[in-house]
MARZADREN-166318 format. One line per 10 residues: their letters; for each residue x, y, z of N, C-alpha, C, O. Coordinates in steps of 0.001 Angstrom, whole numbers. Each point is the difference from the previous one (the first is absolute). Layout:
BEGIN
a = X,Y,Z,X,Y,Z,X,Y,Z,X,Y,Z ~ ...
***
This chain:
BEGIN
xxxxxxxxxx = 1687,3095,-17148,-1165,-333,-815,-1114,-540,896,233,-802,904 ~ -1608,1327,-1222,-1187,-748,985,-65,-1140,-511,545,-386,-1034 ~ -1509,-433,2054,-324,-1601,-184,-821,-429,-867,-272,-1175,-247 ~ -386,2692,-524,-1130,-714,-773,1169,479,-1334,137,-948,-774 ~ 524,1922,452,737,260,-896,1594,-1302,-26,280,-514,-1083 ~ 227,301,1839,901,-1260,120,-676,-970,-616,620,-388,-991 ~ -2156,-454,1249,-608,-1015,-330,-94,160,-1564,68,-1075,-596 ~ -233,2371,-314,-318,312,-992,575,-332,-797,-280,-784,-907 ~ 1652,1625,1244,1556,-506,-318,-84,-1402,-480,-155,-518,-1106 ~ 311,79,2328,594,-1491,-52,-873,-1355,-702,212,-1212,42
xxxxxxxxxx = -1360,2100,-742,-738,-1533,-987,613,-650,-795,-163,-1216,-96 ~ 1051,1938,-688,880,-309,-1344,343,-1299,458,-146,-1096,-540 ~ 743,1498,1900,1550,-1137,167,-1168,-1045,778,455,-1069,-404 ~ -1326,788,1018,-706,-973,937,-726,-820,-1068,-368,-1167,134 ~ 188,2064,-1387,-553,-1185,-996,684,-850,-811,-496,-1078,-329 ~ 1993,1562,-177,447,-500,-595,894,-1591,1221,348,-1069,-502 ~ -219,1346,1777,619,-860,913,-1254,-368,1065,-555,756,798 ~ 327,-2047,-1040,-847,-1187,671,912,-428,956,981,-621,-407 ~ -1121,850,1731,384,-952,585,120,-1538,356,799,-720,599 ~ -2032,580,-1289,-564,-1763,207,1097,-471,-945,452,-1086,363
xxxxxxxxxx = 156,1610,-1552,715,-455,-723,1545,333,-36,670,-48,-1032 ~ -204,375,2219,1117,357,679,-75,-709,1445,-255,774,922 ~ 505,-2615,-464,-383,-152,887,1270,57,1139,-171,-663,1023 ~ 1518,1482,-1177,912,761,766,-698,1015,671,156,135,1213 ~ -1174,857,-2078,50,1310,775,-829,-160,882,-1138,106,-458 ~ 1168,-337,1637,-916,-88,1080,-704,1092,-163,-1225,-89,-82 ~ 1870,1326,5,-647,1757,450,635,617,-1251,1154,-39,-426 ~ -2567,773,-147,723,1245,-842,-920,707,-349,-685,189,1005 ~ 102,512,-2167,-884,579,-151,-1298,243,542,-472,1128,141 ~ -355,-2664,297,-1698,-499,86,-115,585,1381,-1119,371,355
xxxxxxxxxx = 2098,-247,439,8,227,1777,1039,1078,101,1125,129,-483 ~ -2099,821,1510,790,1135,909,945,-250,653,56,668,1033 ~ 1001,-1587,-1232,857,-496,906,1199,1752,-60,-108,1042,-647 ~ 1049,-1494,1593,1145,1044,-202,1045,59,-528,852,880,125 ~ -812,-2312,-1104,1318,-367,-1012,-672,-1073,-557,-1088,-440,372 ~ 2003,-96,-1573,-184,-1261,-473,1160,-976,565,1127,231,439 ~ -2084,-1759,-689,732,-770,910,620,-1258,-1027,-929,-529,-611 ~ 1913,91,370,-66,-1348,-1085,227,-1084,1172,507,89,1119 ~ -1080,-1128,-1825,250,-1567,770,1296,-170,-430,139,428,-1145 ~ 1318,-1098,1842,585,-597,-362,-109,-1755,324,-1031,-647,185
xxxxxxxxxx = 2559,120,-191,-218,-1690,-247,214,0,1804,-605,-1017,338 ~ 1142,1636,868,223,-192,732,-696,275,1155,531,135,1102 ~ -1783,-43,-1346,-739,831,1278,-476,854,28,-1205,249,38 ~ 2284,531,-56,356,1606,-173,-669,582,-1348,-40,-480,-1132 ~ -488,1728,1676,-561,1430,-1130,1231,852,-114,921,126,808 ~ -1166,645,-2434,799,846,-116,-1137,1036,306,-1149,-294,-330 ~ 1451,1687,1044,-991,980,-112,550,974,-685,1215,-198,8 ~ -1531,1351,-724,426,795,-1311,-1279,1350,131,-1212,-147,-162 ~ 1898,1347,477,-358,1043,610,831,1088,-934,1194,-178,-242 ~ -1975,1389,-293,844,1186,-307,-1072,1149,475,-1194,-164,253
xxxxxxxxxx = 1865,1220,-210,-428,1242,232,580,910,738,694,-294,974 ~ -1029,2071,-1548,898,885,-392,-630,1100,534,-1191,-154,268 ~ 1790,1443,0,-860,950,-15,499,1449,-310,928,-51,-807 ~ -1227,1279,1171,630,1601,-33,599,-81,1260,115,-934,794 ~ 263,2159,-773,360,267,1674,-1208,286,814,-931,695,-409 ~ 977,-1222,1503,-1147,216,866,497,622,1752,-668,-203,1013 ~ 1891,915,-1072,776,649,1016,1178,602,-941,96,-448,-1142 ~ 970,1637,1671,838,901,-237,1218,-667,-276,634,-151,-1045 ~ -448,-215,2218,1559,-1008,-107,94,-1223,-716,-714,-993,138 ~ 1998,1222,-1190,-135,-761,-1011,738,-1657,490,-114,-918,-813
xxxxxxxxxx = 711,704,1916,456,-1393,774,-1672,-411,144,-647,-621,-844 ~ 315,970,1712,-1335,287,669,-1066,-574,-1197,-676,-983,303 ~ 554,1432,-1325,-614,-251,-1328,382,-1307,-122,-760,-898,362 ~ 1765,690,-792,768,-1641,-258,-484,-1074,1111,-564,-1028,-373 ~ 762,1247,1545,-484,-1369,941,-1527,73,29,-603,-1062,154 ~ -12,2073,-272,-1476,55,49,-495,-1066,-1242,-844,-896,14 ~ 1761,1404,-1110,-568,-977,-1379,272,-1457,96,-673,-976,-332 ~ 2144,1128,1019,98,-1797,242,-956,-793,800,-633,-1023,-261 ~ 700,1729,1244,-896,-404,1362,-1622,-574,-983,-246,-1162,-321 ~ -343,1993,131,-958,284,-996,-251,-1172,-854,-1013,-695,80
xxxxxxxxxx = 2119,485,-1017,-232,-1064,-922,262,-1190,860,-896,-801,-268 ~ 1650,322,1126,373,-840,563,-1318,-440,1416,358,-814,852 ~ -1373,1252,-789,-887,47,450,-1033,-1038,-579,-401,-905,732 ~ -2,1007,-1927,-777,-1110,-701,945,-854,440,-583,-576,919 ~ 2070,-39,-1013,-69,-1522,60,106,-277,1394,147,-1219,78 ~ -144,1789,1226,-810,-22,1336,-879,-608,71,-135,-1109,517 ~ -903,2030,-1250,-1593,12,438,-432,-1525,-312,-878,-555,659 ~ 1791,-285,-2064,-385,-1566,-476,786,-662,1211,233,-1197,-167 ~ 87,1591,1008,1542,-877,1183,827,-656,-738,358,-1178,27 ~ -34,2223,-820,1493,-210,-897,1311,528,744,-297,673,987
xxxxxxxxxx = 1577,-795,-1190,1007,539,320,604,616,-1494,45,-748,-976 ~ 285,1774,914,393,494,-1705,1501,-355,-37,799,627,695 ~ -417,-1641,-1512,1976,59,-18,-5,847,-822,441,1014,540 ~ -827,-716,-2134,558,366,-1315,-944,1901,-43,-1122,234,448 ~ 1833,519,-953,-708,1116,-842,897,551,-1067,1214,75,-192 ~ -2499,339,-525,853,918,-1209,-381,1480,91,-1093,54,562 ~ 1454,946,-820,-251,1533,265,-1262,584,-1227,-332,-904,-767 ~ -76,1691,623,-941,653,-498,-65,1525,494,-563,523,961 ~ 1415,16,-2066,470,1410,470,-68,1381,-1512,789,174,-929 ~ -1693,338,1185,403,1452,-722,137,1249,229,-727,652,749
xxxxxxxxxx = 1624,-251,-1347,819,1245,751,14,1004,-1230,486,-196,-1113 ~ -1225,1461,1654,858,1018,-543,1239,714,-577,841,653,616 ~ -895,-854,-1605,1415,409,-571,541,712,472,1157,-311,282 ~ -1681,1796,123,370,624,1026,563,-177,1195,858,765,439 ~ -1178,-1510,15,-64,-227,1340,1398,-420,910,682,-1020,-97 ~ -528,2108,950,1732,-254,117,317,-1265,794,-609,-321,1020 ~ 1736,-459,-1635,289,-1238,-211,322,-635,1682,239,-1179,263 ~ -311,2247,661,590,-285,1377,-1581,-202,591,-372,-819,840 ~ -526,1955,-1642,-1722,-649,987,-98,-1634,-586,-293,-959,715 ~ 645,881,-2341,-428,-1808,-217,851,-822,739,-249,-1189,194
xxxxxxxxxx = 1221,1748,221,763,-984,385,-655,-607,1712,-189,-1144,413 ~ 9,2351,172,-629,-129,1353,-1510,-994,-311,-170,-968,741 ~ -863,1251,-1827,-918,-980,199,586,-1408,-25,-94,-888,848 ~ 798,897,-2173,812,-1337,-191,466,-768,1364,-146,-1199,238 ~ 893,2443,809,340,-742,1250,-1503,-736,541,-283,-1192,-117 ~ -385,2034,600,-738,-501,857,-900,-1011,-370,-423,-897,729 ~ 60,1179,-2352,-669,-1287,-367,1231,-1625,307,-369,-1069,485 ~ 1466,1336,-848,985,-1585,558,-207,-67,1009,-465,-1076,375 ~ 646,1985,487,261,-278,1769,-1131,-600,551,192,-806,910 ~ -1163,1000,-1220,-1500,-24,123,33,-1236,-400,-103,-658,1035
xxxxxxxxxx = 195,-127,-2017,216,-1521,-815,952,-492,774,-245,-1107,478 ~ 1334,1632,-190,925,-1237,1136,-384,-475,499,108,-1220,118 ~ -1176,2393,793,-528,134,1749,-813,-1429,-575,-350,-896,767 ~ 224,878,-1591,-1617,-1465,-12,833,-834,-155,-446,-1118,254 ~ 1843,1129,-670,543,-1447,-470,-260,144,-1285,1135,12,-476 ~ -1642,69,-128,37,217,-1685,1321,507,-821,867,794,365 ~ -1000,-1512,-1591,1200,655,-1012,-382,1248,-1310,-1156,60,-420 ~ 1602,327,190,-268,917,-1266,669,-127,-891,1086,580,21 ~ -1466,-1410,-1204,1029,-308,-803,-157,170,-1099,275,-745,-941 ~ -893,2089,952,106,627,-1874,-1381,690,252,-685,-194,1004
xxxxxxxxxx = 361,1024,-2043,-1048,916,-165,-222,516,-1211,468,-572,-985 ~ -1143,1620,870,-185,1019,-1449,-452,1224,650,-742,290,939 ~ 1722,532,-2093,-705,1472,550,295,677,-1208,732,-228,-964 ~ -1773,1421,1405,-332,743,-1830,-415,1274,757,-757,267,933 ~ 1522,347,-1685,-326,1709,71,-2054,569,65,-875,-397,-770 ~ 746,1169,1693,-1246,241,192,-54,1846,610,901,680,491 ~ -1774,-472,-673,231,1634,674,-609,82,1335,362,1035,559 ~ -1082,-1685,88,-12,-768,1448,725,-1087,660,70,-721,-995 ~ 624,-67,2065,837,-555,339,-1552,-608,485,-1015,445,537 ~ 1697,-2229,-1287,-944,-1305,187,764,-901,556,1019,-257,-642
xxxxxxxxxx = -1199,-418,1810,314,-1191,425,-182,-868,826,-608,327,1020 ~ 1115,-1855,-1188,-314,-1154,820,373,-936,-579,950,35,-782 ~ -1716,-1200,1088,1026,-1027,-37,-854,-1511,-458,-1001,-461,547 ~ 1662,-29,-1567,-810,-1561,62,570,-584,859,1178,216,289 ~ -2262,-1456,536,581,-545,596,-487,-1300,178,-1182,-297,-171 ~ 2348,-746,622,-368,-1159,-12,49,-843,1226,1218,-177,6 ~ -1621,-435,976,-19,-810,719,-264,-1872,96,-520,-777,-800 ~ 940,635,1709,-909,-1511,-82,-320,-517,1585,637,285,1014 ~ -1535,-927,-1111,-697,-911,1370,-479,-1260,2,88,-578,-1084 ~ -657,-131,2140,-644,-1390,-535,-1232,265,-151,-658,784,684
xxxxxxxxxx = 192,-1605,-1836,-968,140,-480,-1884,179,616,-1023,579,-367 ~ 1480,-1503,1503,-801,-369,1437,287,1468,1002,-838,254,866 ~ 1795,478,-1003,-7,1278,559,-667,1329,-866,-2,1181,348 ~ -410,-1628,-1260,-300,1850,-756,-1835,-5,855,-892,-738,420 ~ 1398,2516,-668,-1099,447,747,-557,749,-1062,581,637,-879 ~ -2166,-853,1147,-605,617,-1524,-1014,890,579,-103,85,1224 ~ -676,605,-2043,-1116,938,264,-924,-700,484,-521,450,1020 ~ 54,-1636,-1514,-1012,-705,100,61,-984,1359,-539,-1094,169 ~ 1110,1619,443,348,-967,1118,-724,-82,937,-64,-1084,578 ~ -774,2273,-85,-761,-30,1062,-1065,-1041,455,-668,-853,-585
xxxxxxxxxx = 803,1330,2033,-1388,-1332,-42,-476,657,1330,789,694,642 ~ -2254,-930,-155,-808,638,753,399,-207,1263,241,-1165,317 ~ -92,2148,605,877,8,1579,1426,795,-11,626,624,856 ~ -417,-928,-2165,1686,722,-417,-35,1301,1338,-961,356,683 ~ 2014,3,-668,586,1075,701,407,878,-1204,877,-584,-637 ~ -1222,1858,62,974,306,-675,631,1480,1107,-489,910,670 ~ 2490,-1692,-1229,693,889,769,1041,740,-1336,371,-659,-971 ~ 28,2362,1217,210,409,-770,1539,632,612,81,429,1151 ~ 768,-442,-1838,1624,-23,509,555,1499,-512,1159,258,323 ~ -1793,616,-991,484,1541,504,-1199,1168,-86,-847,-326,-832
xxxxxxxxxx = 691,1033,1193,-336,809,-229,-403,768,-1254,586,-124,-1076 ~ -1855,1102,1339,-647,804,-1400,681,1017,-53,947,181,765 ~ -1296,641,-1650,68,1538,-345,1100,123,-953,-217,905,-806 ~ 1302,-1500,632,802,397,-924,-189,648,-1069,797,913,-216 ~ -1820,-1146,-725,-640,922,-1229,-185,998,398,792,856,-393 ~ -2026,-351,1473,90,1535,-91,1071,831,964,12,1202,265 ~ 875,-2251,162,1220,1079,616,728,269,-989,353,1151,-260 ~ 35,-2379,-562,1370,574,-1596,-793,1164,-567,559,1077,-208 ~ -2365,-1343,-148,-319,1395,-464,-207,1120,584,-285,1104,-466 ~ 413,-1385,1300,159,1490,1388,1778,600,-51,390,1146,223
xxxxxxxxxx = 459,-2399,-602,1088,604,-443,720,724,-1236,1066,616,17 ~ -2063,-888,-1257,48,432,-1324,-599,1204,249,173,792,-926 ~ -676,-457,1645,-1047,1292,6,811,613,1257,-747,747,631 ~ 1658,-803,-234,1193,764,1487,-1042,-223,609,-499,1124,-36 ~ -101,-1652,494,-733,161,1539,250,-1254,1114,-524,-182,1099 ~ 1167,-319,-1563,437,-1309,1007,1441,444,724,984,216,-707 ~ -919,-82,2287,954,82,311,1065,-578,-139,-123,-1106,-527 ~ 1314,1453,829,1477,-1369,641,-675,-1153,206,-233,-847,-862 ~ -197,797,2415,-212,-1113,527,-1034,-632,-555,-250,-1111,466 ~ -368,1479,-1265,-1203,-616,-907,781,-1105,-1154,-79,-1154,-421
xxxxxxxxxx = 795,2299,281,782,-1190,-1612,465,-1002,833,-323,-1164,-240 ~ 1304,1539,1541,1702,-1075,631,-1558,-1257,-135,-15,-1003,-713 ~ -1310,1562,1770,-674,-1381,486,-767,-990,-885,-59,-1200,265 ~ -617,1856,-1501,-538,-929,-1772,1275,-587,-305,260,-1170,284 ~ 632,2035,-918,1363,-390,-482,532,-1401,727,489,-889,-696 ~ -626,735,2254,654,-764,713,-1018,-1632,-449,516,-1087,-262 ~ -1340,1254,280,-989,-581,9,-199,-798,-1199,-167,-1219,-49 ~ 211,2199,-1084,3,-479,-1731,1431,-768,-180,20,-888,-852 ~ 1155,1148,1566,1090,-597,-417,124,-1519,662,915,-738,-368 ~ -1828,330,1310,-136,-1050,944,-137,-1206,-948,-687,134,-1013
xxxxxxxxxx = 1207,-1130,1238,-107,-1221,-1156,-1384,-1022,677,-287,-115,1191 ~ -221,-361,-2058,-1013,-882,1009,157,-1274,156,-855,-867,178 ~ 2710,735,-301,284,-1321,356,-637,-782,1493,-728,-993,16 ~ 1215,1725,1124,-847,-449,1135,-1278,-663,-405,-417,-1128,261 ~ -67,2031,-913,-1940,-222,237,39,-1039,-901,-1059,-193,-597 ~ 1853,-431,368,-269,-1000,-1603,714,-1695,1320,-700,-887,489 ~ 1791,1031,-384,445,-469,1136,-576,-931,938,130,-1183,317 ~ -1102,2606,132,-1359,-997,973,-813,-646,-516,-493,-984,550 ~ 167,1391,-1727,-1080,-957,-675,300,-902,-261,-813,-918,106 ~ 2399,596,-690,10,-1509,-366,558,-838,1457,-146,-1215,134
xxxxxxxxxx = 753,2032,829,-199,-848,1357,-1432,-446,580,-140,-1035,651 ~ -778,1808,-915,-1354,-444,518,-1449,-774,-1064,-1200,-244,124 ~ 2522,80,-1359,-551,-899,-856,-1275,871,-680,-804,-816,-451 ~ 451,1896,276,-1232,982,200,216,-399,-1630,1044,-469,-454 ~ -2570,835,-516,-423,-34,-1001,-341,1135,-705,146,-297,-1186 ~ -487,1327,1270,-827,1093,-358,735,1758,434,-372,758,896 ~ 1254,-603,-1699,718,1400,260,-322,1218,-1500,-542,-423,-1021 ~ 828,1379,1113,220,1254,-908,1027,1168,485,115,468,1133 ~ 448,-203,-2070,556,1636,679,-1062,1414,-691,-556,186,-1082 ~ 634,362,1980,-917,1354,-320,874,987,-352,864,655,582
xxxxxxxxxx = -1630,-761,-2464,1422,1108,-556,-1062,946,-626,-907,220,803 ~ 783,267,-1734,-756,1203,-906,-1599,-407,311,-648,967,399 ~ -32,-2096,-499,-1428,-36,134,-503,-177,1535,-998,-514,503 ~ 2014,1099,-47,-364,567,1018,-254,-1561,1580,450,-1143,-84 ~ -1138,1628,1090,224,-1032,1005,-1576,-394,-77,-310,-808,876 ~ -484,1104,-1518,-1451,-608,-361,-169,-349,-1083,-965,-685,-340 ~ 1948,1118,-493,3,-374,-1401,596,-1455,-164,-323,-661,-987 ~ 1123,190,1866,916,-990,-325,-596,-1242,1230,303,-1193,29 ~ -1362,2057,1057,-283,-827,679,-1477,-425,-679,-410,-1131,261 ~ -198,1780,-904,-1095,-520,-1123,308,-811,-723,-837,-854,-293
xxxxxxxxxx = 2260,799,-321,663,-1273,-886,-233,-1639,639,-398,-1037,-529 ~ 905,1412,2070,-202,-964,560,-1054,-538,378,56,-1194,293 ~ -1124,1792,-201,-1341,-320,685,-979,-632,-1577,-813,-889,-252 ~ 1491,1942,-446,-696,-830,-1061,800,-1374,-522,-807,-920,-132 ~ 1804,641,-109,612,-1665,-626,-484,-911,1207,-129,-1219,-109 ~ -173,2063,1484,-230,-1281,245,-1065,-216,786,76,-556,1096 ~ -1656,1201,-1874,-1488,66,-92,-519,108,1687,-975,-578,481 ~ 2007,1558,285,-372,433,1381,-93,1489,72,278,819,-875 ~ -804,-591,2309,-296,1295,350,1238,571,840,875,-840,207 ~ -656,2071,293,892,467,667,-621,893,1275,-1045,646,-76
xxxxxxxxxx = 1697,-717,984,-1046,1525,719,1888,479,1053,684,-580,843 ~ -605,1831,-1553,1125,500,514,-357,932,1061,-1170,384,30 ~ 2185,141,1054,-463,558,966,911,1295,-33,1146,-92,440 ~ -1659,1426,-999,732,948,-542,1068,513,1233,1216,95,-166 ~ -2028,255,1602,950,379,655,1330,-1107,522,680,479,908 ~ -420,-1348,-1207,1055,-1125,-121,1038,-263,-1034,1063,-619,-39 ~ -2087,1632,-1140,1655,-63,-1333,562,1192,349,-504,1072,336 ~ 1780,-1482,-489,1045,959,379,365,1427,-643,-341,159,-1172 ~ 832,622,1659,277,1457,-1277,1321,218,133,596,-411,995 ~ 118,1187,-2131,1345,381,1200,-477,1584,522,-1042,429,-495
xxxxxxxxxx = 1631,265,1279,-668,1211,1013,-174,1016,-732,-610,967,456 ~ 1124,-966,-1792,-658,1343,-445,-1136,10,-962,-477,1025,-488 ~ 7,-2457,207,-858,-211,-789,-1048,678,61,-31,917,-821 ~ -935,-1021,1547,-1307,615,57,440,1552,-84,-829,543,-730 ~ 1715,333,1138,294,876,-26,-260,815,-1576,-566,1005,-429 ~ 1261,-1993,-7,357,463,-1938,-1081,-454,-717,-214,152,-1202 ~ -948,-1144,2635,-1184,-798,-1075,-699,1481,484,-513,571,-962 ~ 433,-110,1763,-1042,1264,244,405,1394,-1050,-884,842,-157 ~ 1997,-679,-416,270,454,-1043,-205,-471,-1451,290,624,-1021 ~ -818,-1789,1119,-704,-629,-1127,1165,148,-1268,-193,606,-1053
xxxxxxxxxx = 1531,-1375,1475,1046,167,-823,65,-1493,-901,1155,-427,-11 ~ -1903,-251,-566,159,-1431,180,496,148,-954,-19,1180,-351 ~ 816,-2268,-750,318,-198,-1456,-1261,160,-1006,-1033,652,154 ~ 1302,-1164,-836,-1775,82,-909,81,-1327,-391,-701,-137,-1003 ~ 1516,-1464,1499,-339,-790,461,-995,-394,563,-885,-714,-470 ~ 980,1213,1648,-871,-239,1011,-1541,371,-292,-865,-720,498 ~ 521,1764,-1248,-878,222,-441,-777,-993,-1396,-1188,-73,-315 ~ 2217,-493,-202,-383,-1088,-959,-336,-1256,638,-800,-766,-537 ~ 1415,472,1765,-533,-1292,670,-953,193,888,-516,-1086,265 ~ -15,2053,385,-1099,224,706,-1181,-16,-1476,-811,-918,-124
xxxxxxxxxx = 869,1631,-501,-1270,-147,-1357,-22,-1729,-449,-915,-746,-349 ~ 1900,614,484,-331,-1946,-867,0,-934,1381,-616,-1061,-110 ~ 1097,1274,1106,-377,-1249,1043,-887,426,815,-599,-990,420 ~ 209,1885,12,-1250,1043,947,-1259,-1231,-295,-626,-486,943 ~ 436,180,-2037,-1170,-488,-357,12,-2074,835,-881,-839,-184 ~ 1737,722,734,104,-1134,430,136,180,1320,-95,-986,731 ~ 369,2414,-120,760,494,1393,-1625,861,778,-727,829,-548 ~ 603,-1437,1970,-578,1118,744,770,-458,937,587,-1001,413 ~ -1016,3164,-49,1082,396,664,-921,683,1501,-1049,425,-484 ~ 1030,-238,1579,-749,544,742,207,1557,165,1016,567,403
xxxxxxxxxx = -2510,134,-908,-1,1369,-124,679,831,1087,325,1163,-241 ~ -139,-1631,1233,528,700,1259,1549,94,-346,734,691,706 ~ -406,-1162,-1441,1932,-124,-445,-201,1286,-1168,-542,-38,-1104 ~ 1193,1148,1808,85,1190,-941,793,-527,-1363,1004,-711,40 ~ -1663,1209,-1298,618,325,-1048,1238,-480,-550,385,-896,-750 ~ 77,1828,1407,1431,509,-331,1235,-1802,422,914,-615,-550 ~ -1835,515,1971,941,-1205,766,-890,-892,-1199,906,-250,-794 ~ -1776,-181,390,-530,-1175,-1026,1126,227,-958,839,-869,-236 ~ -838,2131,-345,1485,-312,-1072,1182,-646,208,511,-712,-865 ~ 53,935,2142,1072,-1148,377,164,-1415,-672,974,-613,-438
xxxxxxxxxx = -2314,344,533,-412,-1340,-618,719,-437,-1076,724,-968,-232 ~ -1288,2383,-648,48,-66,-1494,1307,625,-91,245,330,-1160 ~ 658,-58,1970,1027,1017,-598,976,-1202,-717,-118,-1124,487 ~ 965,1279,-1488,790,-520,-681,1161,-161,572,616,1018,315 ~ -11,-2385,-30,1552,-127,736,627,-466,-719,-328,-793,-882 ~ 1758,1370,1234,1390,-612,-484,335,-535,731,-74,293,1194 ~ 766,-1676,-1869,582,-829,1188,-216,-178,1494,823,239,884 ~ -2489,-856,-694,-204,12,1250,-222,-1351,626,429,-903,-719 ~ -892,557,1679,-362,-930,525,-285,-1744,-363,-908,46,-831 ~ 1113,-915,968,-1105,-1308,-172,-1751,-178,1204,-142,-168,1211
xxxxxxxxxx = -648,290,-2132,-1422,-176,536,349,-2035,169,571,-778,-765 ~ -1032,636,1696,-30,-1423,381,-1407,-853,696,-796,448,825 ~ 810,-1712,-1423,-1249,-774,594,642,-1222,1235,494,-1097,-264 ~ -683,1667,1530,872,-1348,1013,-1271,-871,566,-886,479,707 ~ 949,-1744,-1111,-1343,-275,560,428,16,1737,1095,-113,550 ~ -2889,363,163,28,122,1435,985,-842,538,789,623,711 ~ -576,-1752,-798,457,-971,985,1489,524,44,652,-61,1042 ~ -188,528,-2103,1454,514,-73,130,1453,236,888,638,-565 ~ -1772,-56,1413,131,1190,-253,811,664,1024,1003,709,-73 ~ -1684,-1117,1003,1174,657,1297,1264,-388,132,651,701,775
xxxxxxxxxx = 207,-2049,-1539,1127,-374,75,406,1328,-1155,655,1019,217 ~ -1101,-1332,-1069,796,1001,-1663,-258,1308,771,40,542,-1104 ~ -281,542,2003,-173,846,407,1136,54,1244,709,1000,109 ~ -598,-1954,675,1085,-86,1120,960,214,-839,561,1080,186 ~ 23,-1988,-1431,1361,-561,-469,210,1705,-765,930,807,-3 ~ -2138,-818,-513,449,1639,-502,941,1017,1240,1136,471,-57 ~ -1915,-429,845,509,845,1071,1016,-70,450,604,989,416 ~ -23,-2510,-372,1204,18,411,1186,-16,-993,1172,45,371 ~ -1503,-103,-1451,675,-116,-1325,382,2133,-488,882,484,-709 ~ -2030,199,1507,-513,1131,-57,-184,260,-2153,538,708,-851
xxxxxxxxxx = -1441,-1607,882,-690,345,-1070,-1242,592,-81,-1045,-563,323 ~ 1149,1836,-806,-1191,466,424,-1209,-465,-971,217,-307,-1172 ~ -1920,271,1933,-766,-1020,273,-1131,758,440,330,478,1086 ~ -1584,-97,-1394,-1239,487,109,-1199,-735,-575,-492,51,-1127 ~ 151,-762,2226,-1591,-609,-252,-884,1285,-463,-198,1000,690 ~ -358,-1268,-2185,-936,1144,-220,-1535,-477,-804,-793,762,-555 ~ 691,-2226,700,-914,-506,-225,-431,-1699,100,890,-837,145 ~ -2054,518,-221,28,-1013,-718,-730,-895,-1038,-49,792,-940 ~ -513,-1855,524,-289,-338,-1137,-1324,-648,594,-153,-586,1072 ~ -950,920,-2296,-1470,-569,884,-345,-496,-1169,718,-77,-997
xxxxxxxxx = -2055,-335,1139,-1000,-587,-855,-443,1412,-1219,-128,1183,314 ~ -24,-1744,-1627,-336,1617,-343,-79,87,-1371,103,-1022,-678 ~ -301,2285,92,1517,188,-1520,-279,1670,-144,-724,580,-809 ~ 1525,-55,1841,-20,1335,26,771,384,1522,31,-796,939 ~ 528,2066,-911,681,131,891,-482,1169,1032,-316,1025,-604 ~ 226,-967,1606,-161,935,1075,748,225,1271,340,-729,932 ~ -174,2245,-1276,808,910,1211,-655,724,524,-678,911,-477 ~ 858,-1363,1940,-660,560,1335,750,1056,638,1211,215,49 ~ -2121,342,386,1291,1469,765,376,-519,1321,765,641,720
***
């Protein structure tokens, strides 16, 4: 769903629930955050995350950890650790009982890998195969990392790589090789425990993961909660190698095309950056990365510890005076 169609959606429920009159919910509706958060009596936040999707690759294991990975991503991006999930699954009646069983695997295995439990779900017959996962985490309260976090000097460093959207649709359409799927695939199944990790070792304030609204879409989230400018440096965000390839085939989702029309208007971009590579921007990801704000003074330590931790780690901008964002070629 686009951002101006999601917002549309969601009036019903933002009017009938005041936050001012819920003084537990730190985060829920009023803010772009990446989950909701409750206060408890001990410090500690609960964070509370769901989301689901189609298949977005062939292999149905492959399908399953992508969705876990995926949902288990929002409670990252708050520097949550997720213990608890419940499943969110529909399956084709059809559908022979050894492919559900394989998503089923990989979505658990995928939830171990984080330390998380799965302890109950719902699933309902559908004529497309839907899934993912609620999920729940917790952190100290003095550790969550929010959209609004930034502050002017920030470093922002971004922990995987683009292109995933128009390679899965380069794969719906056969034109994505083998090694095209093994290297997205490898990539989408990656948990962003690490990248969550460092942040609360370096005490950092201000994170997102870049999922469907794209890596300008979600880095506009941030620039706007927290009334700064951005100036990203295009040849420094990362791709994986076949990206531009499948962007010069102009294969993107029709995502990507919904978030370039609604955030474009907050985004310049420098005319010398062909087209096709500006869509990158906008292309729509599954289960990708945390966008991060490290202020300077911490920057070259959280960049060493990465390296040796081998978390991967790409300075691709940073945070200025402003309220609009710009990418330089």
């Amino acid at each position: 769903m686009s951002a101006d169609a999601l917002a549309q959606v969601l009036q019903p429920i933002t009017k009938i629930y005041r936050e001012a009159n819920i003084p537990n919910l730190l985060i829920g509706l009023e803010t772009p955050d990446d989950a909701a958060v409750w206060r408890m009596e001990d410090g500690r936040v609960l964070v509370m995350t769901t989301d689901f999707f189609t298949p977005v690759v062939d292999d149905p294991y492959d399908y399953g950890a992508i969705a876990a990975a995926n949902s288990l991503s929002d409670v990252y991006a708050m520097g949550a650790d997720p213990v608890l999930a419940l499943t969110i699954a529909a399956l084709p009646p059809g559908l022979d009982p050894a492919i559900s069983s394989e998503i089923m695997r990989g979505l658990a295995e995928k939830t171990a890998e984080s330390g998380a439990i799965i302890a109950g779900g719902h699933t309902i017959q559908d004529q497309e195969p839907k899934i993912g996962l609620v999920a729940i985490g917790f952190t100290d309260e003095k550790a969550l990392l929010r959209k609004n976090g930034l502050q002017i000097g920030d470093r922002l460093v971004l922990t995987k790589p683009l292109g995933f959207g128009v390679t899965t649709t380069s794969l719906k359409q056969q034109k994505a090789s083998a090694e095209d799927v093994l290297e997205v695939v490898n990539w989408m199944k990656r948990l962003n425990r690490g990248a969550a990790a460092l942040a609360r070792q370096f005490e950092l304030r201000a994170a997102t993961d870049v999922t469907g609204f794209s890596f300008l879409g979600h880095a506009w989230e941030m620039a706007e909660g927290a009334s700064v400018g951005l100036q990203i440096d295009f040849d420094a965000v990362p791709l994986i190698s076949c990206a531009k390839t499948h962007a010069d085939a102009y294969r993107f989702p029709g995502g990507a095309f919904d978030n370039m029309l609604h955030y474009s208007q907050w985004i310049d971009i420098d005319p010398a950056i062909p087209e096709a590579y500006q869509m990158l921007l906008y292309d729509a990801q599954t289960s990708g990365g945390l966008l991060i704000g490290v202020p300077e003074a911490k920057f070259e330590s959280f960049m060493a510890e990465a390296k040796a931790i081998d978390e991967p780690a790409w300075l691709v901008g940073e945070v200025v005076a402003g309220d609009r964002i710009a990418v330089r070629g």
